[in-house]
PDB file with one MODEL, atoms N, CA, C and O in Angstrom:
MODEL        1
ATOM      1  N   UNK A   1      52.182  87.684 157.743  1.00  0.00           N
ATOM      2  CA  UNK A   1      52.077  86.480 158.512  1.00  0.00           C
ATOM      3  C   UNK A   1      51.681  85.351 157.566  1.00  0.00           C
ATOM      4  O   UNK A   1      50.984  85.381 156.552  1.00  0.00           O
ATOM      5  N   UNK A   2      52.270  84.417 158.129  1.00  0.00           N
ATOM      6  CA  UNK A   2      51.803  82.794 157.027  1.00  0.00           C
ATOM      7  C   UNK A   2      51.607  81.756 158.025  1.00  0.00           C
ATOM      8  O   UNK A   2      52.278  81.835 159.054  1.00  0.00           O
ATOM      9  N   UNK A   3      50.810  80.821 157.882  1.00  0.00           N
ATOM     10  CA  UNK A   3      50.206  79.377 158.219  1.00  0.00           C
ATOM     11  C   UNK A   3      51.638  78.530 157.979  1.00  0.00           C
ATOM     12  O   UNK A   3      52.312  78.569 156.949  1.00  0.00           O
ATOM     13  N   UNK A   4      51.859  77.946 158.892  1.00  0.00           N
ATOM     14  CA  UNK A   4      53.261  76.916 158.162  1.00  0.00           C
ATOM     15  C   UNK A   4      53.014  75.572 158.433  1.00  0.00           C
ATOM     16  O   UNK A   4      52.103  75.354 159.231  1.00  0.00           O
ATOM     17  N   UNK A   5      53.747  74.390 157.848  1.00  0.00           N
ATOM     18  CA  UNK A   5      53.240  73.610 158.186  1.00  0.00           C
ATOM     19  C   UNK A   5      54.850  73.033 158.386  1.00  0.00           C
ATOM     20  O   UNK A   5      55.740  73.677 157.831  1.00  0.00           O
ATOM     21  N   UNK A   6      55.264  71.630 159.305  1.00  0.00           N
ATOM     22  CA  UNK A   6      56.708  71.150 159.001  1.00  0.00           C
ATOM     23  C   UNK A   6      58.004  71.935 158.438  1.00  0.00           C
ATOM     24  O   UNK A   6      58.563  71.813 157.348  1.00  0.00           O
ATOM     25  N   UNK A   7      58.475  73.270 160.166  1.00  0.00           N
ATOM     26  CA  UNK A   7      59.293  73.962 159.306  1.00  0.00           C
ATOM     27  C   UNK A   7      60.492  73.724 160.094  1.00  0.00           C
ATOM     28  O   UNK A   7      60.497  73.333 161.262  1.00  0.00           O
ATOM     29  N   UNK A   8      61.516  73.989 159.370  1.00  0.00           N
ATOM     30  CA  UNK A   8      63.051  73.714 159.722  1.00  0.00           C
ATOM     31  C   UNK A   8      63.958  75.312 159.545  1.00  0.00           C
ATOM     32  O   UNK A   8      63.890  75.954 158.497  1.00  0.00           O
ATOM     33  N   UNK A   9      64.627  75.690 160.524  1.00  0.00           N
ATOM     34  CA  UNK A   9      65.651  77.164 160.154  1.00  0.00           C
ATOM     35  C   UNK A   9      66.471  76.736 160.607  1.00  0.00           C
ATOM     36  O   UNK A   9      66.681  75.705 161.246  1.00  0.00           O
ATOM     37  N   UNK A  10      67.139  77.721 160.221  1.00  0.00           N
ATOM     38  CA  UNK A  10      69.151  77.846 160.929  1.00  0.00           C
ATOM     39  C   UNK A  10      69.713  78.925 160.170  1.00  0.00           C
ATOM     40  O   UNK A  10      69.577  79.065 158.955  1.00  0.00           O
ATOM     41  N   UNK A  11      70.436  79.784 161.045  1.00  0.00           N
ATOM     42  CA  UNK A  11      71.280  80.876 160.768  1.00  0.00           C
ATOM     43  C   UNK A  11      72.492  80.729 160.251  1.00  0.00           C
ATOM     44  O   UNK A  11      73.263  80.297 161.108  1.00  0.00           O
ATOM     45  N   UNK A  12      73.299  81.005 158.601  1.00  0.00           N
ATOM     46  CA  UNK A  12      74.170  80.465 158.126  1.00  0.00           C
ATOM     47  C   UNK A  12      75.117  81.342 158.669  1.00  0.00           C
ATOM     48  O   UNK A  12      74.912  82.136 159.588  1.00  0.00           O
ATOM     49  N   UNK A  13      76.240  81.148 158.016  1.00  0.00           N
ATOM     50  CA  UNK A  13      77.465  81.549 158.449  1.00  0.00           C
ATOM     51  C   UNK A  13      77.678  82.916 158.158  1.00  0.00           C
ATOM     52  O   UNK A  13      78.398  83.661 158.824  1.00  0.00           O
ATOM     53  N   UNK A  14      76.813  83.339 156.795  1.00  0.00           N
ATOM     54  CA  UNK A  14      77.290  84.449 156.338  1.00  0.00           C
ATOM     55  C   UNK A  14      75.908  85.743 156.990  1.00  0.00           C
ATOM     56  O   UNK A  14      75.791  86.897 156.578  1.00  0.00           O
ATOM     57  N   UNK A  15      75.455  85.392 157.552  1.00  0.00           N
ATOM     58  CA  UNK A  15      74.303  85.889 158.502  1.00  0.00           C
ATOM     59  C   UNK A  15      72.731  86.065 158.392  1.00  0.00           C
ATOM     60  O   UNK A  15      71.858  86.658 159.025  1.00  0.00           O
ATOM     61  N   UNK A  16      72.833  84.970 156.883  1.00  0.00           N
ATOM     62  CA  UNK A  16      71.140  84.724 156.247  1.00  0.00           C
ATOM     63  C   UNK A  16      70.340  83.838 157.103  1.00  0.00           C
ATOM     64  O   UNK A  16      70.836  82.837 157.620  1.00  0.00           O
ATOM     65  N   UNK A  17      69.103  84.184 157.265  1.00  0.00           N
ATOM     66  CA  UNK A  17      68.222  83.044 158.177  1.00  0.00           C
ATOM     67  C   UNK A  17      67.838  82.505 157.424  1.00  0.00           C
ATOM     68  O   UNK A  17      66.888  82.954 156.783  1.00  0.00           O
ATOM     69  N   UNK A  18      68.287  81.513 157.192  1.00  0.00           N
ATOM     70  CA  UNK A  18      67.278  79.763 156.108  1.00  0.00           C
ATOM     71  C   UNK A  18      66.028  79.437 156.409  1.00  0.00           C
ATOM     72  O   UNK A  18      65.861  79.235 157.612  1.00  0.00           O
ATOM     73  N   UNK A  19      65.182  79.327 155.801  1.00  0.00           N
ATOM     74  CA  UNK A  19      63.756  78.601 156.320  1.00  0.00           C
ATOM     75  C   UNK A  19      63.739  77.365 155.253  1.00  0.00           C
ATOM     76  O   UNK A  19      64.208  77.665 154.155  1.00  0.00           O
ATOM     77  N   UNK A  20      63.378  76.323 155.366  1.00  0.00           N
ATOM     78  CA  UNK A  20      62.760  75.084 154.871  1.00  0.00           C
ATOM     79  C   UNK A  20      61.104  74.632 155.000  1.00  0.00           C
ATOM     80  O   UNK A  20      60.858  74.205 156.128  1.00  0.00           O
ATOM     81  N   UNK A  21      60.304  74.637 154.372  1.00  0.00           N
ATOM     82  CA  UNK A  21      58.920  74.107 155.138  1.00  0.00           C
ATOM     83  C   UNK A  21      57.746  73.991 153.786  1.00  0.00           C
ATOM     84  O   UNK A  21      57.940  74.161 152.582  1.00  0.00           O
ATOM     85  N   UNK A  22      56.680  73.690 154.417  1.00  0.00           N
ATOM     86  CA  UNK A  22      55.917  73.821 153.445  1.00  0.00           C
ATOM     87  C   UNK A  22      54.668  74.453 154.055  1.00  0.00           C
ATOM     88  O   UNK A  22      53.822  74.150 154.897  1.00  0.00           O
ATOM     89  N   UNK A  23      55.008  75.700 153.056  1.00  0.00           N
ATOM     90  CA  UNK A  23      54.141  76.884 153.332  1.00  0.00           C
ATOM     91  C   UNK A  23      52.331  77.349 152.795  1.00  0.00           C
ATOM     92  O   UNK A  23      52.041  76.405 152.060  1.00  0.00           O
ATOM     93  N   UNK A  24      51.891  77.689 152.809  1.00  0.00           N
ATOM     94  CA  UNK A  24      50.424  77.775 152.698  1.00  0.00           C
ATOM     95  C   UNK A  24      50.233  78.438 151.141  1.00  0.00           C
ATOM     96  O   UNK A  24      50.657  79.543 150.802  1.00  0.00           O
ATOM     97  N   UNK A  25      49.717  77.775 150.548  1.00  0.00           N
ATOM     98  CA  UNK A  25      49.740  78.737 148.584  1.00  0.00           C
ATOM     99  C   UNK A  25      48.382  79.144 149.050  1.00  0.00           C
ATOM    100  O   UNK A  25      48.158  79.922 148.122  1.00  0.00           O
ATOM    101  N   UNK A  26      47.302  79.208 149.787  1.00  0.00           N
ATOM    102  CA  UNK A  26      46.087  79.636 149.233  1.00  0.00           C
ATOM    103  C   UNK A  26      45.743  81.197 150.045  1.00  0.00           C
ATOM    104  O   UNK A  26      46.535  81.965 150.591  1.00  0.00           O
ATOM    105  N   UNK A  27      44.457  81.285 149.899  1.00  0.00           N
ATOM    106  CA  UNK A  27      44.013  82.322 151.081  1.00  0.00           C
ATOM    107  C   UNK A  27      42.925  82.048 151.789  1.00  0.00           C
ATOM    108  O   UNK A  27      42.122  82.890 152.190  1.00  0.00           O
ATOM    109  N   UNK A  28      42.844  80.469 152.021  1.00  0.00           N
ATOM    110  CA  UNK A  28      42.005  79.645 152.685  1.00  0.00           C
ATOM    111  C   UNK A  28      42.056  79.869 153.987  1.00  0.00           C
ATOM    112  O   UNK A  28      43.153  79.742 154.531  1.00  0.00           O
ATOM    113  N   UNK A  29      41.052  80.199 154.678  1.00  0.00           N
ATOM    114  CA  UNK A  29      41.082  80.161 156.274  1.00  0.00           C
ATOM    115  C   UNK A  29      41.546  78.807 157.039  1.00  0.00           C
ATOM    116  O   UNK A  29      42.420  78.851 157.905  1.00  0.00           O
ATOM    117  N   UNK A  30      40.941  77.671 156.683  1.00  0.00           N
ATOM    118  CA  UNK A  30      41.459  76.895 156.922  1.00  0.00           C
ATOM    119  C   UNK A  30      42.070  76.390 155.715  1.00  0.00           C
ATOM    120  O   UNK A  30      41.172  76.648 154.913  1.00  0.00           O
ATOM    121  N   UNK A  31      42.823  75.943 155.160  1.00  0.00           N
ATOM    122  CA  UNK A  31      43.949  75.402 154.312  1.00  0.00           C
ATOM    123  C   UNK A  31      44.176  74.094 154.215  1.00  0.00           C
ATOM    124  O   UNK A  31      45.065  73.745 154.992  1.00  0.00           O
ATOM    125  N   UNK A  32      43.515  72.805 153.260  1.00  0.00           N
ATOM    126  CA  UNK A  32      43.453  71.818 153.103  1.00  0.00           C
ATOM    127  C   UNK A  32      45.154  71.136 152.853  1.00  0.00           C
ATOM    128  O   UNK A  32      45.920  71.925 152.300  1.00  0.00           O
ATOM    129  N   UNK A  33      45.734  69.763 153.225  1.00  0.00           N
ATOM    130  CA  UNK A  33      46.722  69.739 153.149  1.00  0.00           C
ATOM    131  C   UNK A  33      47.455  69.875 151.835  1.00  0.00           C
ATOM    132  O   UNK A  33      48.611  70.278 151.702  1.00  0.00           O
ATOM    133  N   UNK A  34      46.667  69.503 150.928  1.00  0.00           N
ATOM    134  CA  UNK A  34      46.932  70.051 149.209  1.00  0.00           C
ATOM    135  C   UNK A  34      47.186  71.133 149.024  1.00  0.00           C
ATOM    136  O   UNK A  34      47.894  71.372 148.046  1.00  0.00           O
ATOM    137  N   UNK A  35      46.756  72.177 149.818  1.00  0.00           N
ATOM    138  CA  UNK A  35      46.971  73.822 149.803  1.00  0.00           C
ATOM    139  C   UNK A  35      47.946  74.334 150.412  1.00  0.00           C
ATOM    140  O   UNK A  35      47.944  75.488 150.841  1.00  0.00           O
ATOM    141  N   UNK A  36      49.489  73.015 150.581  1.00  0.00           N
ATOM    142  CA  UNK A  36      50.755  73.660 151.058  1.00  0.00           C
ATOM    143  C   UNK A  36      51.785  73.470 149.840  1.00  0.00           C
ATOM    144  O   UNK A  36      51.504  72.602 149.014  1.00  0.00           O
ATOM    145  N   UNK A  37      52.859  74.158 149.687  1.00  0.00           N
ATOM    146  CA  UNK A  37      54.057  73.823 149.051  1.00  0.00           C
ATOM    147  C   UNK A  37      55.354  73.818 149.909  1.00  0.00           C
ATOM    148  O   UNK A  37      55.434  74.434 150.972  1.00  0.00           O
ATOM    149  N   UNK A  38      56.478  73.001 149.318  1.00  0.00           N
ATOM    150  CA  UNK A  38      57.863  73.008 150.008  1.00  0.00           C
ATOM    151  C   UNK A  38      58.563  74.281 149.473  1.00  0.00           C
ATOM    152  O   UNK A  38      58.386  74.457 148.268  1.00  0.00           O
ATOM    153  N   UNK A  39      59.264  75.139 150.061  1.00  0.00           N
ATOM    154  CA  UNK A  39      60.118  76.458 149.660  1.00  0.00           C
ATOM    155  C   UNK A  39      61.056  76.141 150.609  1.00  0.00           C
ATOM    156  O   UNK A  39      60.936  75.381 151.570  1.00  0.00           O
ATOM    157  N   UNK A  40      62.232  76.948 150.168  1.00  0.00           N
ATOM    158  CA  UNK A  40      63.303  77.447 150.529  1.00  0.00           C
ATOM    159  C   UNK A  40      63.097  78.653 151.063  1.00  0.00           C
ATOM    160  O   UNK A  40      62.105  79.032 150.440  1.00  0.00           O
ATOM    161  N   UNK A  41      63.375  79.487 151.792  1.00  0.00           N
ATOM    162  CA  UNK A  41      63.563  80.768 152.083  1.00  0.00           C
ATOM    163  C   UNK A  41      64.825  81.641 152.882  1.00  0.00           C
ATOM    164  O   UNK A  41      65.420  81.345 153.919  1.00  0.00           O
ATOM    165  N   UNK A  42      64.957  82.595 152.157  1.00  0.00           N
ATOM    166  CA  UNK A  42      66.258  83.204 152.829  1.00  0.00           C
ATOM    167  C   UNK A  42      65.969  84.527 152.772  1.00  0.00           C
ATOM    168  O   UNK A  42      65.313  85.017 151.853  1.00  0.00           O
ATOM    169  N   UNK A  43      66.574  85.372 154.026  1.00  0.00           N
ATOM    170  CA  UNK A  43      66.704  86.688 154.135  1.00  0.00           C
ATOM    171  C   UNK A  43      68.083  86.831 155.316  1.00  0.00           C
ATOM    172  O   UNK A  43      68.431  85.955 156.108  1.00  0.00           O
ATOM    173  N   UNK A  44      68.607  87.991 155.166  1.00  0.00           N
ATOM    174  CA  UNK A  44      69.537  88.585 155.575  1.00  0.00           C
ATOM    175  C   UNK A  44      68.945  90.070 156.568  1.00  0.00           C
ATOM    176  O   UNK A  44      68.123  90.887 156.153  1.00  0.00           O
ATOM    177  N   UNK A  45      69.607  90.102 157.893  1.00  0.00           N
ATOM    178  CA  UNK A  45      68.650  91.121 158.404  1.00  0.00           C
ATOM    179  C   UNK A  45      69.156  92.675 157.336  1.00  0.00           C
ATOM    180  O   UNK A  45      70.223  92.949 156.786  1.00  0.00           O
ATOM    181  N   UNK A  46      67.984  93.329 157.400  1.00  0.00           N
ATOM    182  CA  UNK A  46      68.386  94.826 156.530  1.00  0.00           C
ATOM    183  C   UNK A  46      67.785  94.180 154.939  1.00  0.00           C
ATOM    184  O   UNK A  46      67.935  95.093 154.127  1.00  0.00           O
ATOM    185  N   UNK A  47      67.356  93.316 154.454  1.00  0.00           N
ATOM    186  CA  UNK A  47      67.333  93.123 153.796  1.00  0.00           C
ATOM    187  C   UNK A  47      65.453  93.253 153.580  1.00  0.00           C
ATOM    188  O   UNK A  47      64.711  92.659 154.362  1.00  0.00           O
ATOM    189  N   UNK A  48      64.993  93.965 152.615  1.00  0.00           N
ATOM    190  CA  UNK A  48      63.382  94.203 152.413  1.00  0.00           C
ATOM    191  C   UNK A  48      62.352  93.264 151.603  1.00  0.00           C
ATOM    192  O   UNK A  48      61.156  93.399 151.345  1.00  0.00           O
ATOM    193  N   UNK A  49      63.359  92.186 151.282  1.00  0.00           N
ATOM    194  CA  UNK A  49      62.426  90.698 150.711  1.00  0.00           C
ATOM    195  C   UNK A  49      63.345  89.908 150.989  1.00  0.00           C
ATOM    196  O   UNK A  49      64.450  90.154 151.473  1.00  0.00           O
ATOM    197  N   UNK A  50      62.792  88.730 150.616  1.00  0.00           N
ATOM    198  CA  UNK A  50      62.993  87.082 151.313  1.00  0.00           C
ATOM    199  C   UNK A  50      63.158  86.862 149.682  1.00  0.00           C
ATOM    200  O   UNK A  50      62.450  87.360 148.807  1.00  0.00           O
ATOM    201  N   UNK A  51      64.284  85.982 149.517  1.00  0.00           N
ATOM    202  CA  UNK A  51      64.263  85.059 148.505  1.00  0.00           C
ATOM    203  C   UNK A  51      64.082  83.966 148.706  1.00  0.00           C
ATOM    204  O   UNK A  51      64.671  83.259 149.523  1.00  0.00           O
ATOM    205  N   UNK A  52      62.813  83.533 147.623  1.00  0.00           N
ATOM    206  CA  UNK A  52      61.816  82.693 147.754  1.00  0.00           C
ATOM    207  C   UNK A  52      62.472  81.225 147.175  1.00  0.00           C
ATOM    208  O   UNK A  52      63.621  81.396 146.767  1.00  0.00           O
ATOM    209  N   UNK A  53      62.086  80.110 147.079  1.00  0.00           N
ATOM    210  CA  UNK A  53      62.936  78.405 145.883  1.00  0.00           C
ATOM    211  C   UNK A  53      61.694  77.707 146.092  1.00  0.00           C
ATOM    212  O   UNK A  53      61.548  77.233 147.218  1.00  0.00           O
ATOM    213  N   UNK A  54      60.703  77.526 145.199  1.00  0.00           N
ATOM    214  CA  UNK A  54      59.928  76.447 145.777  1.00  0.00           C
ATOM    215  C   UNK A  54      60.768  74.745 145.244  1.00  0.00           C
ATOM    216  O   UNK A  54      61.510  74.450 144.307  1.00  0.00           O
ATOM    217  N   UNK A  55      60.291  74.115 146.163  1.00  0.00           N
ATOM    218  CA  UNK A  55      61.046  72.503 145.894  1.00  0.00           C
ATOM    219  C   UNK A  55      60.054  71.172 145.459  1.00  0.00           C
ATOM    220  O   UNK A  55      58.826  71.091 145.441  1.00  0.00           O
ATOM    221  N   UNK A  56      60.718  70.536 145.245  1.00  0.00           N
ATOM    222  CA  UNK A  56      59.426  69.342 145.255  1.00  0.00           C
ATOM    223  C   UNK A  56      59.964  68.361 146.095  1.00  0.00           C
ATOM    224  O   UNK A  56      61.100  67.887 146.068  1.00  0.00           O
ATOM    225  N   UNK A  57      58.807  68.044 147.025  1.00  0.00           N
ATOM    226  CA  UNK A  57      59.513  66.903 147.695  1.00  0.00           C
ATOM    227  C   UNK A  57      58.202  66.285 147.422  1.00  0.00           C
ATOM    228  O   UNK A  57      57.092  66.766 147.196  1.00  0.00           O
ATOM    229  N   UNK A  58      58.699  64.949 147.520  1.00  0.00           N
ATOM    230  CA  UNK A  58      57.594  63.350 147.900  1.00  0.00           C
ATOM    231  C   UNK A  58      56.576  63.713 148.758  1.00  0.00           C
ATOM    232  O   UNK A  58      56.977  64.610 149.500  1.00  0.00           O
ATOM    233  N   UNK A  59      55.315  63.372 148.997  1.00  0.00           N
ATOM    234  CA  UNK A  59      54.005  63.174 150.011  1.00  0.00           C
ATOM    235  C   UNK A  59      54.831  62.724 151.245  1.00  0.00           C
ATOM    236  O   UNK A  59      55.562  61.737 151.328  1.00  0.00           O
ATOM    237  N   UNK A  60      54.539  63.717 152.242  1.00  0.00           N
ATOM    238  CA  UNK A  60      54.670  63.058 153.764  1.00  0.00           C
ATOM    239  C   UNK A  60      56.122  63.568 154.020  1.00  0.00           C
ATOM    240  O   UNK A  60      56.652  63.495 155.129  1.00  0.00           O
ATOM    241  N   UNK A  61      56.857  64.204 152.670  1.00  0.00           N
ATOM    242  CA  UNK A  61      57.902  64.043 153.451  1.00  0.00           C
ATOM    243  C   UNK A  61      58.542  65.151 154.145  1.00  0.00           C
ATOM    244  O   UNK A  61      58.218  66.016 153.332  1.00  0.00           O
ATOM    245  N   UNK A  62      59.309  65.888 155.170  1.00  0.00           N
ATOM    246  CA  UNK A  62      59.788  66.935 155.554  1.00  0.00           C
ATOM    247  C   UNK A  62      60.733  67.494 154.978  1.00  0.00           C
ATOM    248  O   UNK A  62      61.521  66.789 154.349  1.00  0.00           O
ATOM    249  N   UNK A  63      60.923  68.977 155.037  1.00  0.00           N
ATOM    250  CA  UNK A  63      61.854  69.831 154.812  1.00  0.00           C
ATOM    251  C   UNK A  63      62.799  70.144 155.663  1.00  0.00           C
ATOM    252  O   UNK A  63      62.335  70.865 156.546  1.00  0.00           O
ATOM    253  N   UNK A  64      64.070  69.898 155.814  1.00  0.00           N
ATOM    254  CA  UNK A  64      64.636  70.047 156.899  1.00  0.00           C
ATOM    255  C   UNK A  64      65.683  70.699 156.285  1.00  0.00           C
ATOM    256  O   UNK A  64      65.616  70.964 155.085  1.00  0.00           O
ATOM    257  N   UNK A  65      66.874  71.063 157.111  1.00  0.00           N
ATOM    258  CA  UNK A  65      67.947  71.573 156.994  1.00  0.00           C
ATOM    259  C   UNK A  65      68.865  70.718 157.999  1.00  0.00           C
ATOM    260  O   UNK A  65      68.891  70.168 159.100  1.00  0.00           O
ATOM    261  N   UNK A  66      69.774  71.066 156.560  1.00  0.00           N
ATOM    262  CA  UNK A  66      71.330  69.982 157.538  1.00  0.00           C
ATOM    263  C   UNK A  66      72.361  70.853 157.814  1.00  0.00           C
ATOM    264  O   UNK A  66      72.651  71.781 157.059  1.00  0.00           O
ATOM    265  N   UNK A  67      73.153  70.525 159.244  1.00  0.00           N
ATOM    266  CA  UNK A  67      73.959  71.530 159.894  1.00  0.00           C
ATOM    267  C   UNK A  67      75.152  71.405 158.544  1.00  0.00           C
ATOM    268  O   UNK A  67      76.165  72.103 158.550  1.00  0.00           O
TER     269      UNK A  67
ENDMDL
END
């Protein structure tokens, strides 16, 4: 389980679930907003890990996904 903060999915064509967001780096109970990063994430069902992309985006800004 993970803390998320501003997240975006969509199911591609070829049957991977996309995630966009910025996810929690610490093991902070509560989690200061400095204590998120932007990633990419993808998995395919049957598949036993997620491939991970961290990104850089600008302060404030969202991760989204475009159709």
């Amino acid at each position: 389980m993970t803390s998320l903060k501003t997240t975006s999915m969509a199911w591609t064509g070829d049957g991977r679930l996309v995630l966009a967001g910025r996810f929690v780096t610490t093991s902070g109970v509560l989690p200061a907003e400095s204590d998120h990063a932007a990633h990419v994430v993808a998995w395919r069902p049957g598949e036993a890990e997620l491939s991970l992309r961290r990104i850089e985006l600008p302060p404030g800004a969202l991760a989204t996904l475009s159709p």
